[in-house]
N, C-alpha and C positions, 0 to 999 in steps of 0.2 A: 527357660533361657532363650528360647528360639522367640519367642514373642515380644523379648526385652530386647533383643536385636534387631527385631522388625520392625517395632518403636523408634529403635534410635538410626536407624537407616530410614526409614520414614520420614522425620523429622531433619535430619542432615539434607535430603533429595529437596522437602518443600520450601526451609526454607534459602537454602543455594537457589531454587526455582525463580521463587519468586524475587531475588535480590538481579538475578543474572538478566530476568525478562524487566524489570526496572531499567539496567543499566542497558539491554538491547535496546529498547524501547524508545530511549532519550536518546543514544545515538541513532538510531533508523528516523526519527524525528527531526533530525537536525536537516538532513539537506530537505526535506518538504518544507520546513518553519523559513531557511532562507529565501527558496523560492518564491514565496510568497509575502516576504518579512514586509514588503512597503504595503501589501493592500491591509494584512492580516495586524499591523500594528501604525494602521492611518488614524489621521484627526477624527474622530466620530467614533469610532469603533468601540464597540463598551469593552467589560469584562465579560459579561454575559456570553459574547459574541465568541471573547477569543476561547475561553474556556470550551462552549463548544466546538470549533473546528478540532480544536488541540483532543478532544474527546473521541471525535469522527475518525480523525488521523489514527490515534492508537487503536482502536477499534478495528477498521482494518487492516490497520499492521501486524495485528495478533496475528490471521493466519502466517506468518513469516517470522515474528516475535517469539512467538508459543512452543514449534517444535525447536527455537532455536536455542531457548534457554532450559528447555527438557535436556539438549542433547548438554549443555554444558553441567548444568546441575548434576548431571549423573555421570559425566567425566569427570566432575571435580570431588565430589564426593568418596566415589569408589578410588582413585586416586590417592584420595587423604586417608582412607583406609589401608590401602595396601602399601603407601611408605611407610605409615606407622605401624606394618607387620600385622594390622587386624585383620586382611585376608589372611596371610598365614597360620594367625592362631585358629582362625574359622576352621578352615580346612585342616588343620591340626586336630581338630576336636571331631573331627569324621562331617561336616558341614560340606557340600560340596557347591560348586560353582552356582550352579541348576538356582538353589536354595537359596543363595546367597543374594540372587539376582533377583529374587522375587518380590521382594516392597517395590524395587523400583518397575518393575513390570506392574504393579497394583496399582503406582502413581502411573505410570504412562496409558494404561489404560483408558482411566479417571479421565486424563487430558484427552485421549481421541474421543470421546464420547462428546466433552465440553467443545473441542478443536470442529468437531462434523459439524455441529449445531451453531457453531462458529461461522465458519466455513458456509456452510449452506443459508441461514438466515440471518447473519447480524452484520458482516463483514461488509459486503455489497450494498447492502443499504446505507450504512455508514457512512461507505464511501460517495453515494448519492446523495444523501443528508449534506456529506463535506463538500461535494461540488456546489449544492442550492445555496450553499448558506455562503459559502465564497463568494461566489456571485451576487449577492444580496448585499457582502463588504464592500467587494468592487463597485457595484452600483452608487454606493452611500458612499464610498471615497470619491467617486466622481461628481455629486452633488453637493456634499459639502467642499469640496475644492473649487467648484466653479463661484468666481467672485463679477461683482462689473466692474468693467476697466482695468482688468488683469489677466497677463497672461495664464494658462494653465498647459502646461507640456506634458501631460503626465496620460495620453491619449494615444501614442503612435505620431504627435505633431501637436503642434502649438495649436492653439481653440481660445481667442478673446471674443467677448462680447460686452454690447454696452449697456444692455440692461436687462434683468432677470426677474422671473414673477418669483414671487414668493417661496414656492414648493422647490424652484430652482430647472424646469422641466421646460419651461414657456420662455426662447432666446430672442431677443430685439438685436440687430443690427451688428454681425455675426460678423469673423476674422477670423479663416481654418488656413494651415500652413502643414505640409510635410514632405518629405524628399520629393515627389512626386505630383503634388500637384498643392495648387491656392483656388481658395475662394472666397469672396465674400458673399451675405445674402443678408435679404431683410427682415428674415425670422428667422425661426424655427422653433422644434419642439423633442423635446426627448422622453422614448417611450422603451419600456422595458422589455426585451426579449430573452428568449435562453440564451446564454452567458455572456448575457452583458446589455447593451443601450443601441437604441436604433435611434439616430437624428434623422429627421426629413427637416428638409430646409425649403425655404421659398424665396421665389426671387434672385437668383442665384445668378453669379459673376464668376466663373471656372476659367484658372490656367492650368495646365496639364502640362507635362515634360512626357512625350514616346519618341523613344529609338534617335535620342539628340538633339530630335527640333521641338520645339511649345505651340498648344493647343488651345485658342481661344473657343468659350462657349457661353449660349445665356438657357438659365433652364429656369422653366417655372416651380420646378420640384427637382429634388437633390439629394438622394439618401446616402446619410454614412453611415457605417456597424463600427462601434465599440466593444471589441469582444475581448473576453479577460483571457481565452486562450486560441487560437487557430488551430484549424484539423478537415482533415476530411468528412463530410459528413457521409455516412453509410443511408442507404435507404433502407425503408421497412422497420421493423420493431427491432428496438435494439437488446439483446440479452445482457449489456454489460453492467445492468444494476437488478437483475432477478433472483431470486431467491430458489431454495432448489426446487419447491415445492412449482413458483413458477416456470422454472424453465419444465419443469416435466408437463403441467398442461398446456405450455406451449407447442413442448415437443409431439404430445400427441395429436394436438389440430394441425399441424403443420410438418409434421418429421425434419423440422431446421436441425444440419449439420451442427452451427454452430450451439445450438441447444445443449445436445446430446455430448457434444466436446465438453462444454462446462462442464455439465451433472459429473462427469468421468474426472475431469479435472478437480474439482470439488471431495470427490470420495480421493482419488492420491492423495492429495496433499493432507485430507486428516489421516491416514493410514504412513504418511511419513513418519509418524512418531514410534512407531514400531523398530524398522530397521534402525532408523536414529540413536534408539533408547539400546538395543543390541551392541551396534559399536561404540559407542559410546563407552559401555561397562567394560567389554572387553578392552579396549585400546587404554581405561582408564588403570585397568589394573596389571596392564602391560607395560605401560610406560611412565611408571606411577615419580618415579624420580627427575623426569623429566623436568616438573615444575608447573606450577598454577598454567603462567601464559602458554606452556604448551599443549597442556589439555583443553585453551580457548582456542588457541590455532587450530588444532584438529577436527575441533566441533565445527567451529565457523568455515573449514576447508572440507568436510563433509554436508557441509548445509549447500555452501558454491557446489559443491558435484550434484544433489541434490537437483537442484533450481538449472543448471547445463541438461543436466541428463532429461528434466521435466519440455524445457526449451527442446529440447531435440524430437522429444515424444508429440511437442504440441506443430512442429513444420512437420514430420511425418503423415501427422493427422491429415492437417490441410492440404501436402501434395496428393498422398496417395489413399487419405480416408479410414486411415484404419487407428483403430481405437487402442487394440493392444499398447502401444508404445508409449502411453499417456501413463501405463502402471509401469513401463521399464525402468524408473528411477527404484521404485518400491522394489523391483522383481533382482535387479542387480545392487543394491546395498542390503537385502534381505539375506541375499545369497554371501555375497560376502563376509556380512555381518555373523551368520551361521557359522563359516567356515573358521573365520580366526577365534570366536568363541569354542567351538568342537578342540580347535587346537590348545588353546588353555586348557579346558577340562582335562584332555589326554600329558597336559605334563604333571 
């Protein structure tokens, strides 16, 4: 009997799972896909192209997709059980809570094992894969947009020119405009850098706008960046697309802080599916009348405490260095999650 129940709660958690992380999925996708909607679906751009970023996106969204449709599948599940009285007759039949709970501790397990390996190698590169290959749109939207004798605004500032070599890289007799400053010049040429187009120009005719009044200049060479996004650049190697296998022989040539935050950050968040998958069952068979959107509300309002509490453990990190607080989200919904389940069992 017990194994034909373990089947059919098995199959109830996988496939809720996998419907719930669909529908996560498409919506966590929506404000990236806007973001990006004019380079990601420009003149040029194949299927090929868009299919993969769309592939990169999901991919690392899983770490954040994954425990978040664990927690809902197993609130909604245990839920649909326990308004239909099938927790009751369980434990009617001497079944106890412990027992009851265990497929879905089988699936959750399954997931943090797939979630680490996630987590540690697939996620980050993904997301590296989705920068390079953005940038490679952006590039090719700019190339195929540049015409002669047409303006193009699609730069930070208007960019006409009157004639173009072939490949589109090589500019004759040049027209740059933006809030800040004009030029014209007698060439130039456009070369490809990380995140985005480097023009050097020649021959150059600069008006500049500082502090009110205009700045006339003549320069023999003139360089502009076309960059698909602005930011600080950090110095030295950066950790934010390694793998955990990398960050640990990073960490041992170097003992980088932020190395060792990652690696710590990486084991949390697969170890979230834990406490997750605990409240989850309990609060499902708690408040099992409540209705469908309410055991989404609770999930998706334990995943936010989640990702605060994780945010709070990662500024501790970096004020005061200490690593503990990086597992406080795990160590205070573990604890909670224990507690309100102990209290069902005892009624």
């Amino acid at each position: 009997m017990l194994k034909k129940i373990d089947v059919y709660i098995l199959k109830a958690i996988i496939v809720s799972f996998f419907i719930s992380l669909a529908i996560v999925s498409a919506v966590m996708m929506i404000g990236d896909i806007i973001k990006i909607y004019d380079i990601l679906f420009a003149r040029g751009s194949s299927l090929e192209t868009l299919f993969k970023i769309l592939l990169y996106i999901t991919i690392f969204l899983s770490i954040f997709t994954i425990p978040m449709a664990l927690t809902i599948a197993i609130n909604y599940v245990y839920s649909e059980m326990s308004n239909s009285s099938e927790i009751t007759a369980l434990r009617s039949s001497g079944i106890n809570l412990y027992r009851i709970y265990l497929p879905a501790f089988f699936i959750t397990l399954a997931i943090f094992v797939f979630l680490f390996y996630d987590v540690s190698f697939l996620a980050y590169k993904s997301r590296l894969n989705y920068k390079n290959e953005l940038e490679k749109t952006f590039r090719n939207k700019i190339y195929i947009g540049l015409k002669p004798d047409m303006f193009y605004n699609n730069l930070g500032g208007t960019l006409w020119v009157e004639k173009l070599s072939s490949d589109h890289r090589n500019l004759y007799h040049v027209f740059f405009a933006d809030k800040n400053e004009v030029f014209i010049a007698k060439s130039g040429i456009l070369n490809d850098i990380k995140n985005g187009i480097l023009a050097k120009f020649e021959s150059v005719k600069l008006f500049s706008k500082k502090s009110g009044s205009y700045e006339y200049g003549r320069f023999k060479e003139y360089d502009l960046a076309f960059l698909l996004a602005k930011g600080k650049k950090k110095k030295g190697i950066s950790t934010k697309y390694m793998t955990l296998s990398e960050l640990y022989n990073y960490y041992k040539k170097t003992k980088d802080k932020e190395a060792i935050f990652k690696i710590n950050k990486m084991i949390s968040l697969s170890l979230s599916v834990f406490p997750l998958s605990i409240i989850a069952f309990s609060l499902g068979i708690t408040f099992s009348r409540s209705g469908k959107s309410a055991g989404i509300a609770i999930s998706l309002l334990l995943f936010f405490v989640f990702y605060i509490l994780l945010m709070l453990g990662q500024s501790l990190f970096k004020s005061k260095g200490w690593i503990i607080p990086i597992y406080m989200p795990n160590i205070v919904l573990t604890l909670f999650g224990f507690y309100i389940f102990y209290k069902k069992v005892k009624v």
